[in-house]
VOMAR-191751 format. One record per residue (C-alpha): x, y, z; residue number from 1. Coordinates in pm, whole numbers. Example, Ala and Ser with C-alpha at 12.3 -4.5 7.8 and 13.67 -1.06 7.14 Angstrom:
ATOM; 1230; -450; 780; 1
ATOM; 1367; -106; 714; 2
END
This chain:
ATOM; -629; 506; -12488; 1
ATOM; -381; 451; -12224; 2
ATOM; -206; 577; -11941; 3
ATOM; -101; 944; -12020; 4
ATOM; 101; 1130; -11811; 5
ATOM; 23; 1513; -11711; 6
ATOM; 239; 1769; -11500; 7
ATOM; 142; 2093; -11370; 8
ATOM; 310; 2366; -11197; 9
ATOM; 160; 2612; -10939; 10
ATOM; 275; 2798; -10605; 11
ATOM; 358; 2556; -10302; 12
ATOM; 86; 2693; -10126; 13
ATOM; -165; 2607; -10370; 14
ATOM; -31; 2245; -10396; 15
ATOM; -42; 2226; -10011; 16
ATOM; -435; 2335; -10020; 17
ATOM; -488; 2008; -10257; 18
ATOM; -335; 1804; -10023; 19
ATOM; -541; 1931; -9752; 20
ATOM; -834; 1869; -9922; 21
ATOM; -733; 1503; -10030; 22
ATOM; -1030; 1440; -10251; 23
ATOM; -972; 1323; -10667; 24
ATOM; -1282; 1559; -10708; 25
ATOM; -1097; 1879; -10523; 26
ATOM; -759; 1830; -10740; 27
ATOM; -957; 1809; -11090; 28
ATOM; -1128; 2085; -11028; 29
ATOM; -827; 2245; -10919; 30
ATOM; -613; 2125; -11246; 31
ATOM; -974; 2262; -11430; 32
ATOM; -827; 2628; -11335; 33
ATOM; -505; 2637; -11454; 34
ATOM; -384; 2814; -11762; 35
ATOM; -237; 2586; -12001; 36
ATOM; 134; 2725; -11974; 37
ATOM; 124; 2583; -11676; 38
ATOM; 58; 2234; -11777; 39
ATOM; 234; 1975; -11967; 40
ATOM; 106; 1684; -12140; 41
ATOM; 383; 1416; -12225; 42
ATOM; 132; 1153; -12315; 43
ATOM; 252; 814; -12271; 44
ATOM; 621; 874; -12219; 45
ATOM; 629; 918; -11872; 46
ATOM; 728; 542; -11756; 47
ATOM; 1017; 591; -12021; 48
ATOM; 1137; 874; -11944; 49
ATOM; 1146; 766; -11576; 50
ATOM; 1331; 436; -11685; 51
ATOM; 1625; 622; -11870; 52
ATOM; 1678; 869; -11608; 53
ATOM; 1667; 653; -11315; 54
ATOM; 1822; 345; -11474; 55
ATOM; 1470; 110; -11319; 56
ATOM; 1110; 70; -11370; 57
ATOM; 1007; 178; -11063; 58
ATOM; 1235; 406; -10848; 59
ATOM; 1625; 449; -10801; 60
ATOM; 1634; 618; -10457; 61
ATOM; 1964; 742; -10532; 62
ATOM; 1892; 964; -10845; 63
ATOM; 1787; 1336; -10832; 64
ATOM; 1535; 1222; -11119; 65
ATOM; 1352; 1000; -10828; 66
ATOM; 1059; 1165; -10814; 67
ATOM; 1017; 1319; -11180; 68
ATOM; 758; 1058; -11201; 69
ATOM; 496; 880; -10914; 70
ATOM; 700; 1050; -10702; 71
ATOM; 684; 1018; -10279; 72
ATOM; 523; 1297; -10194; 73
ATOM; 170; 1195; -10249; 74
ATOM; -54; 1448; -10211; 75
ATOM; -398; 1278; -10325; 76
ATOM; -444; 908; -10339; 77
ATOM; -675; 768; -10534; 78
ATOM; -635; 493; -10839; 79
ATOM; -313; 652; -10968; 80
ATOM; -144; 896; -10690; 81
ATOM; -107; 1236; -10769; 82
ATOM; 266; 1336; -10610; 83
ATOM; 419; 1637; -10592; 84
ATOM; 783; 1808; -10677; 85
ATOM; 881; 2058; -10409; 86
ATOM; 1031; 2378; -10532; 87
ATOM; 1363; 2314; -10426; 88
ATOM; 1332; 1970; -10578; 89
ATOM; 1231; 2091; -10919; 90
ATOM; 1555; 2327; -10889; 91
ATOM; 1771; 2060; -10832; 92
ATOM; 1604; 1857; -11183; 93
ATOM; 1600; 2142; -11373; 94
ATOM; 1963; 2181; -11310; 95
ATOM; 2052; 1862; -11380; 96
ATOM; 1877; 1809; -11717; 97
ATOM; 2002; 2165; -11825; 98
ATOM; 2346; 1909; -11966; 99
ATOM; 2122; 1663; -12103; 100
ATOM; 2023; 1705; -12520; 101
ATOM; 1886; 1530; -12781; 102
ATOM; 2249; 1325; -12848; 103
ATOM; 2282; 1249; -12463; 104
ATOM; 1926; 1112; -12461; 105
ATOM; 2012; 930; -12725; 106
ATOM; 2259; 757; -12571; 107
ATOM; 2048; 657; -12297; 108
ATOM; 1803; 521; -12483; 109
ATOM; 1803; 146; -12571; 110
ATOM; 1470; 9; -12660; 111
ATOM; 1585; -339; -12607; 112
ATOM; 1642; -251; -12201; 113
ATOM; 1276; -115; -12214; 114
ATOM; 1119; -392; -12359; 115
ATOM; 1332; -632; -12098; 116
ATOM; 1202; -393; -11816; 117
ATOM; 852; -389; -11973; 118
ATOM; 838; -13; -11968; 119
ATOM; 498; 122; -12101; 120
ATOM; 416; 169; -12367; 121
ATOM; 672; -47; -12532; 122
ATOM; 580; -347; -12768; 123
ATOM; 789; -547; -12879; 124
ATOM; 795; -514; -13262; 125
ATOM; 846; -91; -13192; 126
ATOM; 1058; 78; -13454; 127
ATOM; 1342; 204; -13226; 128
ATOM; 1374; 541; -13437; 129
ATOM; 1013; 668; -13445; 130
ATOM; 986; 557; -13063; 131
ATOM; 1304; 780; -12985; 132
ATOM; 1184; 1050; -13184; 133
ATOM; 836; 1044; -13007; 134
ATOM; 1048; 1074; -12675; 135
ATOM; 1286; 1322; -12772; 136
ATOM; 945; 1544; -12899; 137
ATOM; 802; 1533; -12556; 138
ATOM; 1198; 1559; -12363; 139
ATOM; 1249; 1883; -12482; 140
ATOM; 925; 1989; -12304; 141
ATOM; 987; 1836; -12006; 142
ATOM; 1346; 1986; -11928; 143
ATOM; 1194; 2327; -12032; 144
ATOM; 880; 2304; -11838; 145
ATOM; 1095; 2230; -11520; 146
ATOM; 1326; 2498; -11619; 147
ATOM; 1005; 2711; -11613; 148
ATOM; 938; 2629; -11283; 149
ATOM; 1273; 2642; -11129; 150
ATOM; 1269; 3010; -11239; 151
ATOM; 926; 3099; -11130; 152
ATOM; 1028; 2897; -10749; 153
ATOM; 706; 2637; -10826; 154
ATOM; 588; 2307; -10749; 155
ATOM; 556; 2075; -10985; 156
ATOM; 279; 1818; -10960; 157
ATOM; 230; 1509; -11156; 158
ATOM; -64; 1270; -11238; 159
ATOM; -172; 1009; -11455; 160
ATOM; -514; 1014; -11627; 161
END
């Protein structure tokens, strides 16, 4: 099964009530509401995606991508934290993956730095093609669901499950 990685994006306010709240039980029910253009599923791609945007495993304070993933802004804390993506934050992502396509990804993808950096779900053995093209799939909805929210001035929360 795995670790799959889920976004969602709702008003600030509403993000602010689940971290008021705190509890796992509070959020799910919360996430239980949404309408599913709101949500985004990118499975298991999540720790790569992180790794060829920030250039690490586990955070590059330096890179506007910093909190795309297990961000710092934890607003529930249970097994896996549940962060969250301020609206001005997800303005400033959106805008900088509006550049990025298919051939740019492509360049920054090199499966033998994300077996190296043991970045799940990579085995070694992987065929590097059908891993990039599982990626790219789940890229292109990622840069449009934070375009999304950039427009609509949202939060963007994300979670693993």
């Amino acid at each position: 099964m795995g670790m799959i990685g889920y976004y969602f994006r709702a008003e600030d306010d509403d993000v602010e009530k689940i971290r008021e709240n705190g509890t796992e039980d509070y959020f799910f029910e919360f996430v239980n509401t949404l309408d599913e253009e709101c949500t985004l599923d990118i499975d298991k791609t999540w720790h790569i995606l992180h790794f060829i945007f920030n250039g690490n495993s586990w955070g590059n304070r330096e890179s506007v991508f910093k909190n795309c993933v297990l961000g710092e802004d934890i607003i529930v804390q249970e097994e896996f934290p549940v962060s969250k993506i301020s609206p001005d934050e997800v303005k400033t992502i959106s805008k900088a993956l509006q550049p990025i396509d298919e051939n740019t990804l492509k360049e920054r993808f090199d499966i033998e730095e994300l077996l190296a950096n043991d970045i799940y779900p990579v085995m070694d053995g992987e065929d590097e093609e059908e891993l990039f093209d599982y990626v790219s799939g789940y890229f292109k909805d990622w840069k449009n669901f934070f375009q999304k929210a950039a427009l609509e001035n949202q939060a963007v929360v994300f979670y693993l499950s």
